[in-house]
N, C-alpha and C positions, 0 to 999 in steps of 0.2 A: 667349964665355968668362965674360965678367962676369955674364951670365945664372944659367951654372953655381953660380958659388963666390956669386951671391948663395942660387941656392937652396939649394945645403948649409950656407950660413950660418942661414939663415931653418930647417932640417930642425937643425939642430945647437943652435939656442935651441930649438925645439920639443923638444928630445930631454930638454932640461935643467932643462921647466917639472914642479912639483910634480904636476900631476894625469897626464904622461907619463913620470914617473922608473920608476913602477911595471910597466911594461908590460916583457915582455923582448923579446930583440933581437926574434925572431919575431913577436910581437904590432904591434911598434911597426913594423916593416916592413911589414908584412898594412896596418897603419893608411896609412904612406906608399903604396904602390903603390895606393893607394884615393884620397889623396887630390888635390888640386890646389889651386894656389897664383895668387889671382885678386887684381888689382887695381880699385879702383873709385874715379871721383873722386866732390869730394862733392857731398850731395844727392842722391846715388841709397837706394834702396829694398829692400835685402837680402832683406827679409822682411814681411809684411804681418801685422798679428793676426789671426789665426782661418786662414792660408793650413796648406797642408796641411805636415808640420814632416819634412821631405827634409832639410834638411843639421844637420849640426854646426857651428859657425865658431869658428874661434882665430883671434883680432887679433894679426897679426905687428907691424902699425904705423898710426898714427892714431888719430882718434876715432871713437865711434861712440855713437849715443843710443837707446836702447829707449824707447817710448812705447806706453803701456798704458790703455785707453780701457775705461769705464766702458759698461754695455748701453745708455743711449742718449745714445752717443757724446759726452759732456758731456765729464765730471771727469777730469783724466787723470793718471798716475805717469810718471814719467821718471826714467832712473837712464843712467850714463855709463859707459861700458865702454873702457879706454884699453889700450895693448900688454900681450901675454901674457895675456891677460883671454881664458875662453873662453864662449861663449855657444850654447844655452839649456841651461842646467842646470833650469828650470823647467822642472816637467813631465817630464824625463826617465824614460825607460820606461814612461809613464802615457800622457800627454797625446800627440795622435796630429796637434794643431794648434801654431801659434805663440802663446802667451800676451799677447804683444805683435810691436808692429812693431819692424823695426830700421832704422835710418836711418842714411846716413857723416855725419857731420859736416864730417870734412876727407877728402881723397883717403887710403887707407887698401890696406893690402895684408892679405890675410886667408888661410886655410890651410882650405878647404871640406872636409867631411868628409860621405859621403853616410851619414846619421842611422843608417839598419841596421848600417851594418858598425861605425862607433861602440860602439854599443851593445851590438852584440854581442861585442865585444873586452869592452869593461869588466864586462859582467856573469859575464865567464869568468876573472877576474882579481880573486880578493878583496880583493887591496891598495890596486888600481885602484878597487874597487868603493869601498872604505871613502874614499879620498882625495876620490872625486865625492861622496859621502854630505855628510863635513865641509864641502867645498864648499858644496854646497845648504844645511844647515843656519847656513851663513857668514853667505850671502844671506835667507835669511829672518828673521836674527836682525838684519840691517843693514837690510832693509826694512821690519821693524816697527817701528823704530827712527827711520827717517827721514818714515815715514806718520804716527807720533804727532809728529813734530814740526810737521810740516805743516798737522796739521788744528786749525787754531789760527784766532779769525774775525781778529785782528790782524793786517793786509797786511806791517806794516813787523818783524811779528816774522815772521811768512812770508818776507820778503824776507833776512831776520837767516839763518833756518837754511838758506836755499837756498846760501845763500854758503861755510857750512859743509861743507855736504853737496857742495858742490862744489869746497870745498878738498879735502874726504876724497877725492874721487875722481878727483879729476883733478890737484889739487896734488903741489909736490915742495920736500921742507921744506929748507931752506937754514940756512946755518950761526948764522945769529943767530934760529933758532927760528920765523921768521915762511916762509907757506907762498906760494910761487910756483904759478900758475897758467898754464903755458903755451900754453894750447889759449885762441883768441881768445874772450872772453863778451860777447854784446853788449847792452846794457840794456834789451831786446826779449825778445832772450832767456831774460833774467835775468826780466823779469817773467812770461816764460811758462810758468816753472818752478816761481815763486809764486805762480801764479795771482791777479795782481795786474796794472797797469797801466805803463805805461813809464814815466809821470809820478811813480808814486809809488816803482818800481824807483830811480828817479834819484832821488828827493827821499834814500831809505834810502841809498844809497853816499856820497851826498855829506854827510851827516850822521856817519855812519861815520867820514869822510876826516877832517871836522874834528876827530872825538874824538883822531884817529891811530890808527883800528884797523885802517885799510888804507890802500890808494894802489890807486888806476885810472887806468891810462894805454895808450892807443894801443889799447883794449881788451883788457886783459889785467890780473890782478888780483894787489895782493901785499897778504896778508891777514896780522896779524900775531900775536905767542902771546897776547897778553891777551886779544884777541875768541875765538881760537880757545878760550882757557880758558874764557872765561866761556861757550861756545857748548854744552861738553863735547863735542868733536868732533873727534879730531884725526885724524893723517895719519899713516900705516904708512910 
């Protein structure tokens, strides 16, 4: 039973998200009876870049990290995808592969959706169709955004907007204005983001910490509004 009333639960937020409000009963049934509801712990592999592009995925809950490699396999982009967040709108109705890979980060429950019948819903639904439009033009306007900040040859201003970029995406802003970071970051990770070093990842936090424009503790970050101001980056 708790099986049950979680899946209607987890069908009844999906019902409620922006890019499925548009869909009617019909449509959005055709969609459920298609799809399936998978769990996976983390460090598993959803999808590979270049693999052939079979499902759609809605993050019901967890994290999850897209990673996106350069033709010979060097330079790479990363962007976070955390609940209600659906993924690959790249590419969609175009692209016949995965643009990148997708990886859990934490154990994660997800809403699979096999990519034809997706698609074929939405492009039969102009409301649907326009709501995935804005969608994509979201993210491309947020990933130009975060590629120019990145490509900076300074590590420790590298190290500056990854923090940013990882408050926008993964933060949740609290009442005195500074942003919570719930998903663990570990200063490995944090320099693999900035394509930089662990050593010098650590030297920028702890530099940070004594201005007071954040606090790291236990791995997990609380970033505060004046870095965030000065970063021009903030959190929806």
């Amino acid at each position: 039973m708790n099986r049950l009333r979680d899946h209607k639960k987890i069908l009844d937020n999906l019902r409620s998200q922006d890019a499925f409000q548009e869909f009617s009963d019909q449509e959005f049934a055709h969609l459920a009876e298609h799809m399936c509801i998978k769990e996976y712990n983390k460090g598993q592999i959803l999808a590979d870049q270049g693999d052939k592009k079979d499902y759609f995925f809605f993050l019901s809950s967890g994290v999850i990290r897209t990673e996106r490699y350069d033709y010979e396999g060097e330079n790479t982009y990363y962007e976070y995808i955390r609940p209600n967040m659906g993924l690959p709108y790249a590419g969609l109705f175009i692209s016949k592969t995965y643009t990148y890979s997708i990886v859990t980060l934490t154990p994660v429950t997800v809403i699979v959706f096999p990519m034809s019948i997706f698609e074929s819903v939405v492009v039969n639904n102009n409301r649907a169709m326009l709501t995935v439009i804005k969608k994509m033009s979201e993210i491309i306007d947020y990933n130009e955004y975060t590629m120019q900040m990145m490509i900076n040859s300074s590590a420790t201003v590298r190290v500056s907007h990854a923090l940013s970029i990882l408050a926008h995406s993964l933060g949740t802003k609290k009442s005195d204005g500074s942003i919570y970071i719930s998903y663990p970051i570990t200063l490995i990770e944090l320099a693999e983001v900035s394509s930089t070093t662990r050593e010098t990842a650590a030297t920028v936090v702890n530099n940070l910490f004594l201005d007071n424009d954040l606090v790291y503790s236990h791995k997990h970050f609380t970033i505060f509004e004046n870095f965030l101001d000065a970063s021009m980056l903030g959190v929806n």
